[in-house]
C-alpha positions in Angstrom: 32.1 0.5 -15.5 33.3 2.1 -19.0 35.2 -1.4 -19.6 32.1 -3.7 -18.6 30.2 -1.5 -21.5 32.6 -1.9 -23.9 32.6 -5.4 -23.6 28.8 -6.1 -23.5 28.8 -3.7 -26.9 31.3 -6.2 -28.3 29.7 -9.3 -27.7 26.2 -7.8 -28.9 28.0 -7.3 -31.7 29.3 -10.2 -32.8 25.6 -11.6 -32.6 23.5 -12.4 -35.4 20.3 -14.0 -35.8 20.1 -17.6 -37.1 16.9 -18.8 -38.2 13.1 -18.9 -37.3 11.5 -22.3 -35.9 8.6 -23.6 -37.9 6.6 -26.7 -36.3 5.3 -28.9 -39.4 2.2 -31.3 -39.2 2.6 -32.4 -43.0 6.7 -32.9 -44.6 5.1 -33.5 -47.9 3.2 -30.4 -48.7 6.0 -28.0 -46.8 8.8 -29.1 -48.3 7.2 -28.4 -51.2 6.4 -25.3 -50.5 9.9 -24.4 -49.6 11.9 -26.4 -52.0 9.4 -25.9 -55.2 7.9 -22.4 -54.5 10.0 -20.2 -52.1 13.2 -21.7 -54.1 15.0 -22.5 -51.1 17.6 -26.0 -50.1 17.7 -28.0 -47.9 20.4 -27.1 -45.9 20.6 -30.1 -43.6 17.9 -32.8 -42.2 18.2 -34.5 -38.6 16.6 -37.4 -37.4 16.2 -37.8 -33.1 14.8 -40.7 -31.3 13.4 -38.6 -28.5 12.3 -35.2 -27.2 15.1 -32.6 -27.1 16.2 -32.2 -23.3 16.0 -27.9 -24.1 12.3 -28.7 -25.8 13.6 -27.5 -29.5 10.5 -29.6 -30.5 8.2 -28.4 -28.0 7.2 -30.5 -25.1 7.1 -34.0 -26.8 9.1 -37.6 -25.3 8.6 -39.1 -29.5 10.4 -39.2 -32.3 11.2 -36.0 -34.2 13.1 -34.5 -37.2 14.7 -30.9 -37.7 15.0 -29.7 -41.5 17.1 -26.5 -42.2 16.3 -24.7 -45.6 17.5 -21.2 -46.7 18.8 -19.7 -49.6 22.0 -20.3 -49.1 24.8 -21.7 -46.3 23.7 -20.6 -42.6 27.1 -18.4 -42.0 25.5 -15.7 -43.9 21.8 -16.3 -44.4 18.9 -16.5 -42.1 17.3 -19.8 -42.5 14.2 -21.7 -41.4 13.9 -24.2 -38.8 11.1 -27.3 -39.9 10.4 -29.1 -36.9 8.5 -32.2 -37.5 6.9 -34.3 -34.5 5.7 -37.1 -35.9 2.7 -37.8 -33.3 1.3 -35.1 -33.9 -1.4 -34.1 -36.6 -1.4 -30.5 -36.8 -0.6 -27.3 -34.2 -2.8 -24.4 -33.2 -1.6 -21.0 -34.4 -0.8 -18.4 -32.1 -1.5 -14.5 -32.4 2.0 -14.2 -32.2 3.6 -14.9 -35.9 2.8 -11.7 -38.2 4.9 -13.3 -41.5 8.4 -13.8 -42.7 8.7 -11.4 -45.7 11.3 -12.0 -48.3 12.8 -10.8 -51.8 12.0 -13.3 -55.1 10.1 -12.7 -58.0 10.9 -16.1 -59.0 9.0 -17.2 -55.9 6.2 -15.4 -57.3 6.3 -17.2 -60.3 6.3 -20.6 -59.1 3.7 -20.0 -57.0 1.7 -19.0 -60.1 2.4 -22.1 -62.0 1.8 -24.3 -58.9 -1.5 -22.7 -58.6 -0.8 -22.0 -54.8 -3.1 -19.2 -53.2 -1.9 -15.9 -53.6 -2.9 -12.5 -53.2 -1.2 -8.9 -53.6 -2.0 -7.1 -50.5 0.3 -3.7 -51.8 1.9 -2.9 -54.8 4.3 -5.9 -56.0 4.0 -7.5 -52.4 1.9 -10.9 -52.7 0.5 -13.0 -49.3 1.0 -16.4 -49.4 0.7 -19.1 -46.5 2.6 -22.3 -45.9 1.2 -25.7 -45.1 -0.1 -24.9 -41.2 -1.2 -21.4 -42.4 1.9 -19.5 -41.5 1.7 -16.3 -43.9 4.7 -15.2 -46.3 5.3 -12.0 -48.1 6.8 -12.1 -51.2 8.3 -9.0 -52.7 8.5 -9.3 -56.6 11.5 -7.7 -57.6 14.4 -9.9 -58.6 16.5 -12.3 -55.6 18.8 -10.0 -54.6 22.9 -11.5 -54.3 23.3 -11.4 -50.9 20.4 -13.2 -48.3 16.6 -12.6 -50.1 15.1 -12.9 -46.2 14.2 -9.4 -45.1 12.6 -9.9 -42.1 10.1 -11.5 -40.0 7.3 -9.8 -38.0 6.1 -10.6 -34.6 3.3 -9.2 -32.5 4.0 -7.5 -29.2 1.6 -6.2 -26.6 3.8 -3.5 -25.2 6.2 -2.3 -27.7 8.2 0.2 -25.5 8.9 -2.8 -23.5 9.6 -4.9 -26.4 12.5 -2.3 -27.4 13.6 -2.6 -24.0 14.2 -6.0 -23.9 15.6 -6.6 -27.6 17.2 -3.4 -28.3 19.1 -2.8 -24.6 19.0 -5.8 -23.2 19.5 -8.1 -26.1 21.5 -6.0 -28.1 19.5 -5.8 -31.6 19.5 -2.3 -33.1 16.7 -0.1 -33.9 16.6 0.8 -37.5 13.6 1.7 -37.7 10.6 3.0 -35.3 6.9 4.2 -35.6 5.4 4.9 -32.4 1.9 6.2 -34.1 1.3 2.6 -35.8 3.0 1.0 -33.0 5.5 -0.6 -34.7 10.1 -1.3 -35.1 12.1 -2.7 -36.8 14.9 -4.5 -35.0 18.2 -6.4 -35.8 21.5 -7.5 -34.9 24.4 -5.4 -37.9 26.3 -8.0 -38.0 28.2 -15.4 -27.4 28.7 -15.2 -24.6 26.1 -17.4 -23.6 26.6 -16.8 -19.8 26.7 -13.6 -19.7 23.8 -13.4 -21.0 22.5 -15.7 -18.8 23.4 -13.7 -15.8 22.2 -11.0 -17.6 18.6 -12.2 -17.4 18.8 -13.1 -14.2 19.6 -9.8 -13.0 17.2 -8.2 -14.6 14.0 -10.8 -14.0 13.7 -12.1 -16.9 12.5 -15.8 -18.0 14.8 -18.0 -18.7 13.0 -20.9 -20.1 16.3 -23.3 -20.4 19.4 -22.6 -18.6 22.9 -23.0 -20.7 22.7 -27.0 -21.4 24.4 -28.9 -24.1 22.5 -30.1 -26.9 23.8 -33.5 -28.9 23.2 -34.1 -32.0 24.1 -37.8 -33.3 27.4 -37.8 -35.4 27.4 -34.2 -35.0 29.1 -31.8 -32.8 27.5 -30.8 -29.2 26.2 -27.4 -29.4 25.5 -25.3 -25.8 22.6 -23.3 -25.7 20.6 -20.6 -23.6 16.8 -20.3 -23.7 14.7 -16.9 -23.0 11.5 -15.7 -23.2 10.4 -11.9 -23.9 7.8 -9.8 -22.8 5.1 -11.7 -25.1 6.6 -15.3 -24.2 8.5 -15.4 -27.8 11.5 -18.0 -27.1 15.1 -17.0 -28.1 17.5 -19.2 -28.2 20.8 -18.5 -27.9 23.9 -21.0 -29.4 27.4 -21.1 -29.0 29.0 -19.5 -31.8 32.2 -21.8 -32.8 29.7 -24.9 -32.0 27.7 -24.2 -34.2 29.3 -23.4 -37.2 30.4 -27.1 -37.0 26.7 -28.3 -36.5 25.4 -26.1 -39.2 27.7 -27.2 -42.3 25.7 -27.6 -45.4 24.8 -31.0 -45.8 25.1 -32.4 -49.3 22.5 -35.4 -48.7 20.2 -33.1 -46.8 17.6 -33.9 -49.6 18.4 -37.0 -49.7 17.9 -37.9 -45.9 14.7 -35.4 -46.0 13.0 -37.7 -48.7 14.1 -40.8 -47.2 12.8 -40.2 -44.0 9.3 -38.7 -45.2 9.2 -42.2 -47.5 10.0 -44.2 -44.0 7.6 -42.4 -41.9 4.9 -44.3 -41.7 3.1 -42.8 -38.8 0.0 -41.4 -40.4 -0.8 -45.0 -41.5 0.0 -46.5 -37.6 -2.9 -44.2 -36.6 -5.3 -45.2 -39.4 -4.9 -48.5 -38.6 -5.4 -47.6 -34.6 -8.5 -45.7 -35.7 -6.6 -43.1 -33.5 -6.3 -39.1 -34.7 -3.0 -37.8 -34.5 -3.4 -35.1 -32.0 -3.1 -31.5 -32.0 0.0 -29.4 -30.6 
């Protein structure tokens, strides 16, 4: 019993969390935001023919496109996940998303002289949104060396279960916890994908994909395990050695992002159709 302990501590351990998925009606206007505002690169940029078997861009057959940009390589830094669809116009917003709140007075800046909306909602902490009206907070103090990402924030209905299920069952740690405004702060201080797949379904929890390889062309094959929490939030779970071969900074990631947005010419096929993309 003592042994099986030890070993689940370990492998929670040697998680971390990866990145947050963003789905992106307009490429144009967000990777502006990202690149010319929030500072960030463009990690990588991949191109797929058809819907992802696991749903990674939600539950559409078309073409789609996954853009990775962070401030720096995803070994160490949490990063953001564009997906782009490109049949579809825009996506209705959820309850669910609170913000992603980072570290950059030079983000502030830009956004000044860019003449994006922006408001300070405490003391030297400014609201901003992204194209598709996802909000950002950005903290004016000066990018700090290591990742500038603090955290993001996510909505729960029940937050004692919530703990339960990240804290014990997934393994995040609490640093920080305020049961009067209902509210925690989890993460991971630093897989064994399935464990935690029998994990979950010991303890009757979703499981939204079971562990399925994912291919992505002239890249390596990446296994993956999707759940759902209490509030139907997916987490998706990767191999570890996997994906440090997928996720290799791409030095033409801009490149390939620009080329593709210049090639897409999908808002222009439904123009001429007289057809509105729909919403997702």
């Amino acid at each position: 019993m003592a042994e099986a302990a030890a070993a689940a501590a370990a492998a929670a351990a040697s998680r971390r969390a990866l990145h947050f998925v963003f789905k992106v009606a307009n490429r144009f206007q967000t990777a502006r935001f990202y690149r010319d505002l929030l500072g960030m690169k463009i990690l990588r940029h991949e191109e797929f023919e058809e819907g992802c078997k696991a749903s990674c861009n939600g539950p559409y057959d078309g073409k789609w496109s996954k853009t990775m940009v962070g401030y720096g390589s995803e070994d160490n830094h949490f990063v953001a996940e564009l997906t782009y669809n490109y049949g579809i116009g825009d996506y209705r917003l959820g309850n669910d998303f609170l913000g992603l709140t980072l570290v950059s007075s030079q983000a502030v800046t830009n956004a000044k002289k860019l003449e994006w909306p922006l408001h300070e909602v405490a003391e030297g902490v400014f609201e901003t949104e992204a194209p598709g009206g996802y909000k950002f907070y950005l903290k004016n103090h000066s990018q700090p060396p290591s990742d500038p990402v603090l955290k993001v924030t996510l909505a729960v209905s029940d937050l004692c279960t919530s703990l339960h299920y990240w804290s014990d069952l997934l393994g995040m740690t609490v640093y920080e916890k305020d049961g009067e405004q209902q509210r925690a702060v989890l993460g991971y201080a630093d897989s064994q994908l399935p464990d935690i797949e029998a994990l979950m379904k010991k303890e009757n929890q979703k499981i939204l994909t079971p562990l399925v390889s994912l291919d992505t062309p002239g890249k390596a094959t990446v296994q993956v395990v999707i759940l759902a929490d209490p509030d139907g939030h997916e987490i998706c779970f990767v191999g570890d050695e996997a994906f440090r071969e997928l996720s290799k900074m791409d030095p033409n990631g801009n490149k390939l992002l620009d080329d593709a947005m210049a090639a897409d010419k999908s808002d222009e096929w439904f123009a001429k159709h007289k057809i509105q993309k729909p919403s997702g």
